[in-house]
N, CA, C and O atoms as a MOPAC input file, in Angstrom:
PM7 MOZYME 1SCF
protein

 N    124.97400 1    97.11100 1    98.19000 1
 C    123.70100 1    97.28500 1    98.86000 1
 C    122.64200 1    96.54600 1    98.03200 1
 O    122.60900 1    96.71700 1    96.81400 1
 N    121.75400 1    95.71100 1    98.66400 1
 C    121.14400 1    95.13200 1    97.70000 1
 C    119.80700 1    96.00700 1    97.62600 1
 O    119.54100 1    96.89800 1    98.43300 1
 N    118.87300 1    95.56700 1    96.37200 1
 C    117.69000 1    96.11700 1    96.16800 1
 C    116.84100 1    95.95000 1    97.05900 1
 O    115.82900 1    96.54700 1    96.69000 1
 N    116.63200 1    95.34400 1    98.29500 1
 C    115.60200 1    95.32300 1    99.40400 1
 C    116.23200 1    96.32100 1   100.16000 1
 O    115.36900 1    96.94100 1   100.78200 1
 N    117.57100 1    96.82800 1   100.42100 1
 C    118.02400 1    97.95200 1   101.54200 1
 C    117.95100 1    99.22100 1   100.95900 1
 O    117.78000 1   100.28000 1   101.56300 1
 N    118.12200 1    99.02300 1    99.46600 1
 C    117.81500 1   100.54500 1    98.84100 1
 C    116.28400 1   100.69300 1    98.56700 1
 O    116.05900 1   101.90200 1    98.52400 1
 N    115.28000 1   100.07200 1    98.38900 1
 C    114.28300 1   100.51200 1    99.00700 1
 C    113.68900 1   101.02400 1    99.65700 1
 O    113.04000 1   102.04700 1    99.44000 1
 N    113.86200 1    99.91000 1   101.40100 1
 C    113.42400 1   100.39500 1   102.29300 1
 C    113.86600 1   102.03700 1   102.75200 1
 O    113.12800 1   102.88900 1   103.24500 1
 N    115.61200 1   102.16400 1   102.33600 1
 C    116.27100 1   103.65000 1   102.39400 1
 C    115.06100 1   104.66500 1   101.61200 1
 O    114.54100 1   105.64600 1   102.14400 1
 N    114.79300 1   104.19100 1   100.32400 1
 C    113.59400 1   105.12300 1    99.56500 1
 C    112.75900 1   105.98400 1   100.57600 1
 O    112.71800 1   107.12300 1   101.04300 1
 N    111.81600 1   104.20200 1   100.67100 1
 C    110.78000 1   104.47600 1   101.36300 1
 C    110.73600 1   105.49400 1   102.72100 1
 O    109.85800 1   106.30100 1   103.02800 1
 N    112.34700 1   105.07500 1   103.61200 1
 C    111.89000 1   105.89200 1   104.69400 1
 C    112.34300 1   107.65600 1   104.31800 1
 O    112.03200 1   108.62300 1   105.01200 1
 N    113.09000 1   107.68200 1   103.12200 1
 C    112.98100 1   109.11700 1   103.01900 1
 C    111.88700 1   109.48500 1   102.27400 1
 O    111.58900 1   110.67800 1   102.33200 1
 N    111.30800 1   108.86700 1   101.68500 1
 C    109.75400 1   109.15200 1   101.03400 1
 C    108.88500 1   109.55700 1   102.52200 1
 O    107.91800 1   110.28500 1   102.29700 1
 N    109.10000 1   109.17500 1   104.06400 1
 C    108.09200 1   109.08300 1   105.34600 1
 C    108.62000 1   110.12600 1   105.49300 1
 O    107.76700 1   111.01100 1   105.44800 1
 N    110.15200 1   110.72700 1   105.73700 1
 C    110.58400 1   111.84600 1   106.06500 1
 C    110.19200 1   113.14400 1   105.02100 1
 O    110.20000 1   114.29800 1   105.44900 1
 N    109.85300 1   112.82700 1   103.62800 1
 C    109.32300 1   113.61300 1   102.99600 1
 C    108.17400 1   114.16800 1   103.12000 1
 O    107.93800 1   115.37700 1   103.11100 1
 N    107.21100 1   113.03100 1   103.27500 1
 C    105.85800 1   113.46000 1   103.38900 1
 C    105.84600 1   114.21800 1   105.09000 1
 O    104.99800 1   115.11100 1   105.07600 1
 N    106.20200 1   114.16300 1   105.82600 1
 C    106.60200 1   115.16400 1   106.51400 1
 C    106.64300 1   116.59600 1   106.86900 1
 O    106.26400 1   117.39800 1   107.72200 1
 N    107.31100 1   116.49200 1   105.75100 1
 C    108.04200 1   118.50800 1   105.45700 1
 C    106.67500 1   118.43300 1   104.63000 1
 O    106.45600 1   119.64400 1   104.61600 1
 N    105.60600 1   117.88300 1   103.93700 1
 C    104.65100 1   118.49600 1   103.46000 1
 C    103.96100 1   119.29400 1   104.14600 1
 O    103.39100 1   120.23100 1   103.58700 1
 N    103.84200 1   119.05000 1   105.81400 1
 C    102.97000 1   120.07300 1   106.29400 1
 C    103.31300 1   121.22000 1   106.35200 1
 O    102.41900 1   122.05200 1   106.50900 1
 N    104.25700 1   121.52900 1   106.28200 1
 C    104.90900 1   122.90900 1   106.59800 1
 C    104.72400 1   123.40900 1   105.23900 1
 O    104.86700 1   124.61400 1   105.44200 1
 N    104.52800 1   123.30200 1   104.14000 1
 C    103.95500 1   123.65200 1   102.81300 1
 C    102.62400 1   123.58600 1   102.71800 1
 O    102.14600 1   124.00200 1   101.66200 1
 N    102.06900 1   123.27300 1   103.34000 1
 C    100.44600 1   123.49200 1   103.29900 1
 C    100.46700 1   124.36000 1   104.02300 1
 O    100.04300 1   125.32100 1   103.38000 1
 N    100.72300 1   124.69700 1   105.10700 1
 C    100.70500 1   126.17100 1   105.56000 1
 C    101.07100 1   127.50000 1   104.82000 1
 O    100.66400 1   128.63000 1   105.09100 1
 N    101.87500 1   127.13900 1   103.88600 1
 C    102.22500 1   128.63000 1   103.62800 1
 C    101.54800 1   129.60400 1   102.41400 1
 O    101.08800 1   129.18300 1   101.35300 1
 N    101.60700 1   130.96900 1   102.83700 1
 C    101.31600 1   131.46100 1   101.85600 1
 C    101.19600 1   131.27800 1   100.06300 1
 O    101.55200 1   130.27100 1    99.45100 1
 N    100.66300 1   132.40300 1    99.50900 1
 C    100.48200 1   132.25500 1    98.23300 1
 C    102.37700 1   132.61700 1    97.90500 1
 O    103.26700 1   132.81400 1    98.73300 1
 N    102.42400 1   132.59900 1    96.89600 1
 C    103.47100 1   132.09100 1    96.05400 1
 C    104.80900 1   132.86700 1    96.42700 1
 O    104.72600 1   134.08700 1    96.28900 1
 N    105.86300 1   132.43800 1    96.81400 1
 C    106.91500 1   133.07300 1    96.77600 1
 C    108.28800 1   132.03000 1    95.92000 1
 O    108.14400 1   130.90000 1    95.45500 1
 N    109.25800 1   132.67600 1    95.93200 1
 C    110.33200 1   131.71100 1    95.24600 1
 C    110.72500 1   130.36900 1    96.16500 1
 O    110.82900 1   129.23300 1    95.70200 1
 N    110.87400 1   130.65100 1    97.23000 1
 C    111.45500 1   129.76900 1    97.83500 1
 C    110.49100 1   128.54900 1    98.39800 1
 O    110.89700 1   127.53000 1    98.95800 1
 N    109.09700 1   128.90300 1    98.11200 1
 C    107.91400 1   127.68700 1    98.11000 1
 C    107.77200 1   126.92200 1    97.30600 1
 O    107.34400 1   125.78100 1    97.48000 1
 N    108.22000 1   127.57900 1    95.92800 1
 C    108.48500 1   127.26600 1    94.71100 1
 C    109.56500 1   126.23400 1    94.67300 1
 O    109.25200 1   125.04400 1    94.72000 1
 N    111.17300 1   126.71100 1    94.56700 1
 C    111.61600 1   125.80100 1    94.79300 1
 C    111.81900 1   124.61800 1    95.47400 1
 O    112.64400 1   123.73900 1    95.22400 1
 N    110.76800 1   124.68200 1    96.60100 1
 C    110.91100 1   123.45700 1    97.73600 1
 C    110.20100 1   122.73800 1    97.21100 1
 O    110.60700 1   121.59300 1    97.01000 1
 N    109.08100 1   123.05900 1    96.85100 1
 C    107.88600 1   121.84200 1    95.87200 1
 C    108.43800 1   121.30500 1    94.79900 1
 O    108.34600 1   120.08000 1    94.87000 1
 N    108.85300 1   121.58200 1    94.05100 1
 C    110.05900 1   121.16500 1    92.52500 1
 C    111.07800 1   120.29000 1    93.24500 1
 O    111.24400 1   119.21700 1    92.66400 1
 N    111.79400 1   120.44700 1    94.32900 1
 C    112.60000 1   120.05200 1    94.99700 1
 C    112.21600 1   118.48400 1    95.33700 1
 O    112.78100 1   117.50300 1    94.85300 1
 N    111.04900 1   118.47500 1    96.34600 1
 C    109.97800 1   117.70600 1    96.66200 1
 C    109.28900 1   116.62100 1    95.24500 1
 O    108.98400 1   115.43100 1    95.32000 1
 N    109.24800 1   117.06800 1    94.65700 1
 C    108.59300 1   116.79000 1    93.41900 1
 C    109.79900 1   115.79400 1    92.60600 1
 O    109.61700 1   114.82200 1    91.87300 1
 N    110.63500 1   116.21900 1    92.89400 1
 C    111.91900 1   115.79500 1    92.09400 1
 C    112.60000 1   114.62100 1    93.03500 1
 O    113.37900 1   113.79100 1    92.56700 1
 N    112.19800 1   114.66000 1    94.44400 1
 C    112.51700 1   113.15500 1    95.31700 1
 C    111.79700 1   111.86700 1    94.73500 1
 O    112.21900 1   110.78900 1    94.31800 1
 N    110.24600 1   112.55100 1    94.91000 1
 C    109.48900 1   111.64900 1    94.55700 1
 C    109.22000 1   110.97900 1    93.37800 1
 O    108.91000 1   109.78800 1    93.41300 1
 N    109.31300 1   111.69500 1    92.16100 1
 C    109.42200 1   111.18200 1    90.81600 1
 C    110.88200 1   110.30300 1    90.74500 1
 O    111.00000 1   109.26600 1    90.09100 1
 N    111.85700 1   110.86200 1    91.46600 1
 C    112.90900 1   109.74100 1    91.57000 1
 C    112.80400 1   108.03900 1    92.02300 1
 O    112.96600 1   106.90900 1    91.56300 1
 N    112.39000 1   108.80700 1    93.32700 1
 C    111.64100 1   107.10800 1    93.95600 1
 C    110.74600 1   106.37300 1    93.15800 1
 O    110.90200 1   105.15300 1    93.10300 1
 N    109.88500 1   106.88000 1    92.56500 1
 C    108.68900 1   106.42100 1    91.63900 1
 C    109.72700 1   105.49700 1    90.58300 1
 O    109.82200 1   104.27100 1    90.65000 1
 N    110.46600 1   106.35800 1    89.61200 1
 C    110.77500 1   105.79600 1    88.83100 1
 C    111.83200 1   104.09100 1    89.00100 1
 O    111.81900 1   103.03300 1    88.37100 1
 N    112.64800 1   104.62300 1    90.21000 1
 C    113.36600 1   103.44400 1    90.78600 1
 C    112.47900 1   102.52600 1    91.03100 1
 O    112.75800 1   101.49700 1    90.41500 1
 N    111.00900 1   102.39000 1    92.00500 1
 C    109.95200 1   101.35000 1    92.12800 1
 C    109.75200 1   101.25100 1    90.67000 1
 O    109.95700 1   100.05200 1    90.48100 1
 N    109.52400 1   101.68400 1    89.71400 1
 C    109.03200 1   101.44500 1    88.75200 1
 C    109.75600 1   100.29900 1    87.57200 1
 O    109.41500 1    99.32900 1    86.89500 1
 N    110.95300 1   101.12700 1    87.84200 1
 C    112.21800 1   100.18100 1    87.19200 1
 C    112.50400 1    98.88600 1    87.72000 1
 O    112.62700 1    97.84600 1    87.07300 1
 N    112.59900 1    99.04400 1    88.96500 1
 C    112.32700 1    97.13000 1    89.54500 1
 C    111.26100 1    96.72400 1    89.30400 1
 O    111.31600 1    95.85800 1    88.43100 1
 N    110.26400 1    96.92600 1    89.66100 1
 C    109.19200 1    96.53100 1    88.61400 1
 C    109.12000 1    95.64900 1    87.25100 1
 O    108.78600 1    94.49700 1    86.97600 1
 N    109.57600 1    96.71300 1    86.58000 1
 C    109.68400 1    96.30200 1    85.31500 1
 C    110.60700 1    95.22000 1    84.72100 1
 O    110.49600 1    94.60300 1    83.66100 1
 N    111.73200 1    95.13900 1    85.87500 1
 C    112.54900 1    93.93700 1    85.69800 1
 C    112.22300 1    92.57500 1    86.05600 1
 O    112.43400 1    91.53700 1    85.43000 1
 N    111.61500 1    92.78400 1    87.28400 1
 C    111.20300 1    91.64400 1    88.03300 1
 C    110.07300 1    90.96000 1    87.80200 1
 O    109.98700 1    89.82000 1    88.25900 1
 N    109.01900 1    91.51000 1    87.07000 1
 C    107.81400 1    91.58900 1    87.25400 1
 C    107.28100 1    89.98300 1    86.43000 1
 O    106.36200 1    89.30100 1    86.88300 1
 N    107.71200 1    89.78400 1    85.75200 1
 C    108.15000 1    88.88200 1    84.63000 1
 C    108.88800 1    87.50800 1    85.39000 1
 O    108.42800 1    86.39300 1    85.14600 1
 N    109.95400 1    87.65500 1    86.24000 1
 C    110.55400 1    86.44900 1    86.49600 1
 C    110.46300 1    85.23500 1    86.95900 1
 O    109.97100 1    85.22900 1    88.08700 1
 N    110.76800 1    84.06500 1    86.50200 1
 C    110.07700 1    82.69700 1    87.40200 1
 C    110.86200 1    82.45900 1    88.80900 1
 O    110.67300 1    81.33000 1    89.26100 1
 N    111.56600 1    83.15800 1    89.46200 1
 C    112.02700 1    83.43700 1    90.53000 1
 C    110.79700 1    84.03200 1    91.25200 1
 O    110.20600 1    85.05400 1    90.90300 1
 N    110.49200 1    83.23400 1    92.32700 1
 C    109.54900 1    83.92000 1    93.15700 1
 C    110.18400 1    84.92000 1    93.83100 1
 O    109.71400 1    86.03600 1    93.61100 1
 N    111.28200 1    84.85700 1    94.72700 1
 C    111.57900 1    85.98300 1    95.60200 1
 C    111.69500 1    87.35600 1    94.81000 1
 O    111.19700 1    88.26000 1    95.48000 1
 N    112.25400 1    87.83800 1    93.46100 1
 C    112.36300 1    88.63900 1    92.31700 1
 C    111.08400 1    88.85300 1    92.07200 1
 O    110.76300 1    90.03100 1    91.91400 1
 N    109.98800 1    87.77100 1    91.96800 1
 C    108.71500 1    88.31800 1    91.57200 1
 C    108.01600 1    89.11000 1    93.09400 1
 O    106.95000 1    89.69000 1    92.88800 1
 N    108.45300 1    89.14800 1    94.28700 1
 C    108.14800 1    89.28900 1    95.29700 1
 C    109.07700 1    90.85800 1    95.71700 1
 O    108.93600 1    91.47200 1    96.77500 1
 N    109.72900 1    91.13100 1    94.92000 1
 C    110.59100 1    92.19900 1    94.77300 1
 C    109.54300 1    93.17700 1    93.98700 1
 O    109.07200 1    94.23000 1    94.41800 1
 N    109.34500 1    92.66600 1    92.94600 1
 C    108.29100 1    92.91800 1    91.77200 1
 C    107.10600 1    94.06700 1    92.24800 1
 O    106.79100 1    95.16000 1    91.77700 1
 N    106.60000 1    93.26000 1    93.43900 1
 C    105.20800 1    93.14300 1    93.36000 1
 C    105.77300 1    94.11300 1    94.92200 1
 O    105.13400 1    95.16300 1    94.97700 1
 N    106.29800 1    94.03800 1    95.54600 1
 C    106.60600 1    95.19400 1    96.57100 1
 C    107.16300 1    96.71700 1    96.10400 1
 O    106.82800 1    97.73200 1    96.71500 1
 N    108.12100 1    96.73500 1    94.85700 1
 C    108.51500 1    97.87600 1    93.81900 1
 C    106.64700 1    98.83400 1    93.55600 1
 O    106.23300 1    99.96800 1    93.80000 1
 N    105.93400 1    97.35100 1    92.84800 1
 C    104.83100 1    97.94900 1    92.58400 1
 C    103.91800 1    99.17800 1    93.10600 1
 O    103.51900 1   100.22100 1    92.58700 1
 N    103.71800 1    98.33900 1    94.85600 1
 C    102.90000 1    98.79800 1    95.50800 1
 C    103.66700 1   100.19900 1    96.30900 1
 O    102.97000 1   101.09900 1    96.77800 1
 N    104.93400 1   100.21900 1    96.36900 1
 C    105.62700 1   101.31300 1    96.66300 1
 C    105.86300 1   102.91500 1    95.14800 1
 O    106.18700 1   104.10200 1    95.16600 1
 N    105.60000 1   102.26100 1    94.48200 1
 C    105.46400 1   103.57800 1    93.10100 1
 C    103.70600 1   103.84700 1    93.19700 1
 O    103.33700 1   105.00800 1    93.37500 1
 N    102.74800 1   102.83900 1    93.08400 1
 C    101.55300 1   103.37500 1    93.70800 1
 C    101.23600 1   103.97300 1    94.46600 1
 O    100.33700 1   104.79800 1    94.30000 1
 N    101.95500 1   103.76000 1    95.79100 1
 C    101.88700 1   104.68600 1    96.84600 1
 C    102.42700 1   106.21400 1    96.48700 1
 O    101.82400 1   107.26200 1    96.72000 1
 N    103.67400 1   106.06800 1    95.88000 1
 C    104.10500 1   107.07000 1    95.75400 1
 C    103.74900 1   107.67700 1    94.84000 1
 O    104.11900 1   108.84700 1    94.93600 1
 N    103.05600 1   107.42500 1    93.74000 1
 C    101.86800 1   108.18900 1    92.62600 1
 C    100.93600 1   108.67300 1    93.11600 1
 O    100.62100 1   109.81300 1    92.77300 1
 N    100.01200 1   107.81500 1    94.29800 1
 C     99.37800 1   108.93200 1    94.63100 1
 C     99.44100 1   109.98100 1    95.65300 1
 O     98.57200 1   110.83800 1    95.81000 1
 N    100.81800 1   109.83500 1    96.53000 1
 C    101.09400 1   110.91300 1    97.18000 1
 C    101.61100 1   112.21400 1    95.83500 1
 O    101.10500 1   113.32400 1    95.66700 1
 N    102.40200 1   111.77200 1    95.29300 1
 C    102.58700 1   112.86400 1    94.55700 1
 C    101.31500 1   113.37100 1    93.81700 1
 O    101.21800 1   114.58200 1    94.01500 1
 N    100.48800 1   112.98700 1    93.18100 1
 C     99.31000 1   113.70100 1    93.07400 1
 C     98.46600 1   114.00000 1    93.61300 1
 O     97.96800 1   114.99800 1    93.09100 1
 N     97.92600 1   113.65700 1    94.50300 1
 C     97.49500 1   114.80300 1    95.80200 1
 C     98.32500 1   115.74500 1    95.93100 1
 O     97.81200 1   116.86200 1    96.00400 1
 N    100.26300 1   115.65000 1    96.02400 1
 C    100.57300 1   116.77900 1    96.03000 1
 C    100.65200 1   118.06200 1    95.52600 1
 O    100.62300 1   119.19400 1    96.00900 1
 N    100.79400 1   117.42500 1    94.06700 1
 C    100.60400 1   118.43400 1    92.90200 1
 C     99.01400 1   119.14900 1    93.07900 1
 O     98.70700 1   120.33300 1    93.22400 1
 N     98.34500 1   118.18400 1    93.01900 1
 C     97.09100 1   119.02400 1    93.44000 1
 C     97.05100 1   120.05300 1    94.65600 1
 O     96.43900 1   121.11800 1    94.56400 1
 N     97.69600 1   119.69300 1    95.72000 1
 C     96.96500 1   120.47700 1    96.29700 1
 C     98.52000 1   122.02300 1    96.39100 1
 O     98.17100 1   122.99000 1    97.06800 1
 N     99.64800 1   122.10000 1    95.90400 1
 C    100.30400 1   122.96300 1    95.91200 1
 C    100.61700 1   123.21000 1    94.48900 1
 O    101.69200 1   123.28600 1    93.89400 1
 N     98.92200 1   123.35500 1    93.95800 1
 C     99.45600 1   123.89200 1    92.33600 1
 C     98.94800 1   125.63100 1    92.24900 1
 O     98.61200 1   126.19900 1    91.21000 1
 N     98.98700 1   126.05300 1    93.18700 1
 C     98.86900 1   127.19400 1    93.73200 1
 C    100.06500 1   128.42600 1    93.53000 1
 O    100.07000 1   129.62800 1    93.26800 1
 N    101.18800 1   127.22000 1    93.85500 1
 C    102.60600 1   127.61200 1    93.42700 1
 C    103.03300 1   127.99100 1    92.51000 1
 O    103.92400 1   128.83500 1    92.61300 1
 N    102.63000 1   127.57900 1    91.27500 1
 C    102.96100 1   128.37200 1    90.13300 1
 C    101.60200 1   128.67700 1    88.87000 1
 O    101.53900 1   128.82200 1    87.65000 1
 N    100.57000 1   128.65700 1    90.14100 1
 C     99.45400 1   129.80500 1    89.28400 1
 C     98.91300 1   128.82600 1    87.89400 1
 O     98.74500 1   129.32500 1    86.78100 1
 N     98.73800 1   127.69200 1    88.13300 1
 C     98.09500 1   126.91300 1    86.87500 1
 C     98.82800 1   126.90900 1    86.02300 1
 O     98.40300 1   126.87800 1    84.86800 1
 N    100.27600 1   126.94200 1    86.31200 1
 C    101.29000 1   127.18600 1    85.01600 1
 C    102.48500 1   126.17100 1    85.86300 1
 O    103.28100 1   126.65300 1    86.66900 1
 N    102.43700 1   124.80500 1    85.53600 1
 C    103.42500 1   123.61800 1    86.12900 1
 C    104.56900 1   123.67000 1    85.01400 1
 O    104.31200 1   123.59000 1    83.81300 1
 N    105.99300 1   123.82700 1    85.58600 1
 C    106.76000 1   124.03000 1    84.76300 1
 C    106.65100 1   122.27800 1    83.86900 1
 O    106.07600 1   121.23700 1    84.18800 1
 N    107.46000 1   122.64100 1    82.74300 1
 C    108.25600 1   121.27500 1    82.05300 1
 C    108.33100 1   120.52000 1    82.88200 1
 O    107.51500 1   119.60000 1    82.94200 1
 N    109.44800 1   120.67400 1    83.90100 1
 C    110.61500 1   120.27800 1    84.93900 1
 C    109.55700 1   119.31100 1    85.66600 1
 O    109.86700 1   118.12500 1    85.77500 1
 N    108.15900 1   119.81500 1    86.23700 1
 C    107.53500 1   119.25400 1    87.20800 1
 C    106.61600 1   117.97300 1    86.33300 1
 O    105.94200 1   118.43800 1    85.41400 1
 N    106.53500 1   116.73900 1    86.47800 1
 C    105.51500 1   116.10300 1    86.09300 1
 C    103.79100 1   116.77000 1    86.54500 1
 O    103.55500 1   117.22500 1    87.66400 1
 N    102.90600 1   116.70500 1    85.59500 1
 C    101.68100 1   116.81800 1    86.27300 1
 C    101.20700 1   115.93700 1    87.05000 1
 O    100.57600 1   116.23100 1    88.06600 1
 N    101.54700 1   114.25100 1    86.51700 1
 C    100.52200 1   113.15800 1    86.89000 1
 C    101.71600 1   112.26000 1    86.88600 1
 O    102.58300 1   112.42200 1    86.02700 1
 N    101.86700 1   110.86400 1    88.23200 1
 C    102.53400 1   109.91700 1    88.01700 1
 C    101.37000 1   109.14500 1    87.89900 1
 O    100.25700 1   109.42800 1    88.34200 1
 N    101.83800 1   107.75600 1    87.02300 1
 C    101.02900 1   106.69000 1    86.37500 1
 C    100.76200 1   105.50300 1    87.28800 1
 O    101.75100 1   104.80700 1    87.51400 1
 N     99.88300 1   105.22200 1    87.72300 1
 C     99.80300 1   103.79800 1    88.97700 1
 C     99.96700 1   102.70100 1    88.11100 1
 O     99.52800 1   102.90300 1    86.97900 1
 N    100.41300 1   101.72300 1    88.29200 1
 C    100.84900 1   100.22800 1    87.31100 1
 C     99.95000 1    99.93600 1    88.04500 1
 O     99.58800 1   100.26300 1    89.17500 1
 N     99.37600 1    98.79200 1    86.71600 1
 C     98.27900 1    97.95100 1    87.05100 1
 C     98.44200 1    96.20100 1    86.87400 1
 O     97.50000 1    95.46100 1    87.16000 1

């Protein structure tokens, strides 16, 4: 599978993710199983992030245009996905009461 099909695969479960967010903005204050779905959630997206991030970091550099064009699409897809995840964290930090485990990142980093 090359790195443009595992992407786009990312990306569209990153669309199907952001998704199931609404149904977490609806819900009540804190129970276990809200809990685990956000960590859950949390743990897609820091995945995807880091994969954009890692092509990135390979490509970003290369005198291959199409690789630098890999690069620079990795980029703008971990941006995106930094700041969905922080809006998310923000707005379902409700979930564990101002107390974000280890496990959960607080903040993903936008490349510049």
């Amino acid at each position: 599978m090359s790195e443009t099909q595992k992407a786009i695969i990312k990306l569209v479960a990153l669309f199907i993710l952001c998704g199931c967010l609404v149904s977490i903005h609806e819900a009540k204050p804190h129970d276990d199983e809200l809990e685990i779905q956000v960590e859950e959630i949390c743990s897609v997206m820091v995945s995807s992030y880091t994969a954009d991030v890692n092509i990135y970091e390979k490509y970003h550099g290369s005198e291959n245009e199409e690789e630098r064009s890999w690069a620079e699409q990795a980029k703008m897809r971990a941006n995106k996905t930094a700041s969905t995840y922080n809006n998310f964290i923000l707005e379902n930090s409700f979930v564990w009461e101002d107390n974000v485990p280890d496990e959960v990142a607080e903040k993903l980093d936008y490349i510049y």
